[in-house]
C-alpha positions as CSV (number, residue, x, y, z in Angstrom):
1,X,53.0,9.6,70.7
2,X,53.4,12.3,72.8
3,X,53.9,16.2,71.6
4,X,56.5,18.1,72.6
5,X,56.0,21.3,74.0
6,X,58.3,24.2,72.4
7,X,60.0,26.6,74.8
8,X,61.6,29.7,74.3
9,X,63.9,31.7,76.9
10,X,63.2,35.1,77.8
11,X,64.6,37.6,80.3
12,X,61.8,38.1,83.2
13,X,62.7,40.6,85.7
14,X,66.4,40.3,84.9
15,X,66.1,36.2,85.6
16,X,66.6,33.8,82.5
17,X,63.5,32.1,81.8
18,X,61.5,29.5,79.7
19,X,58.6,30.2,78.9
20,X,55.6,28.2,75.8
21,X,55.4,31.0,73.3
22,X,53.3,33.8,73.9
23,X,52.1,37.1,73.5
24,X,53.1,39.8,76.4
25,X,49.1,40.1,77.3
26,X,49.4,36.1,77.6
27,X,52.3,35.9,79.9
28,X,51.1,38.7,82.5
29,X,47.8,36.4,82.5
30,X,49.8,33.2,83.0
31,X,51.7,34.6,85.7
32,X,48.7,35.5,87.7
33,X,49.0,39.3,87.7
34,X,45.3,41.4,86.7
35,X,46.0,43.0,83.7
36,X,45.3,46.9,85.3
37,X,47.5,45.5,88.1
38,X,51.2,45.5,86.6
39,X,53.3,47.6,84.3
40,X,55.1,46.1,81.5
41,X,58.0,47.1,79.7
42,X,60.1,45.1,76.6
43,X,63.1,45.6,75.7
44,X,63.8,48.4,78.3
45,X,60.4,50.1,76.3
46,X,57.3,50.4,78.5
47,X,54.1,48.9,76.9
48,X,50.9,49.9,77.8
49,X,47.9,47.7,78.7
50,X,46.4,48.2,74.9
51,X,49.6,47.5,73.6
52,X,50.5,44.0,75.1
53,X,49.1,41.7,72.0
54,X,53.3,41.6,70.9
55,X,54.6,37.7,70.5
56,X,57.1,37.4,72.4
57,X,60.6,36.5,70.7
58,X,64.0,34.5,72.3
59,X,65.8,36.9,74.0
60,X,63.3,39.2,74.7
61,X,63.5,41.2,78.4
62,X,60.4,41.8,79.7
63,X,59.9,43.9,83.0
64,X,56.9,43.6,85.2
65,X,56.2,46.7,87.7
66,X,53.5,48.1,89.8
67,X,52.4,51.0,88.4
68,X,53.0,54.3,90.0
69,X,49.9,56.7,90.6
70,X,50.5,60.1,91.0
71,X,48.4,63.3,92.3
């Protein structure tokens, strides 16, 4: 008997998108991107690094950026 694996579909960078449930920290990981490496935002709401333990819900747009250092 084999076990299905439950999708849900996101927004990623404006692109549709199925992804296994998750949290935002989990996805960046999953995607291959170092976590001090790439900006997030949900929603159209940045998220920073410490912040990133959300579950991710159906519908949800997430935004991945470099981050911009000033000076």
């Amino acid at each position: 008997m084999s076990e299905e694996v439950r999708t849900i579909e996101i927004q990623l960078d404006g692109v549709p998108c199925q992804v296994a449930p998750c949290t935002l920290a989990e996805l960046v990981q999953r995607l291959g991107h170092a976590s001090e490496g790439v900006g997030t935002a949900l929603n159209g709401r940045f998220v920073p690094r410490g912040q990133r333990d959300r579950a991710l819900q159906p519908g949800d747009a997430v935004l991945l950026f470099k981050p911009i250092v000033g000076g």
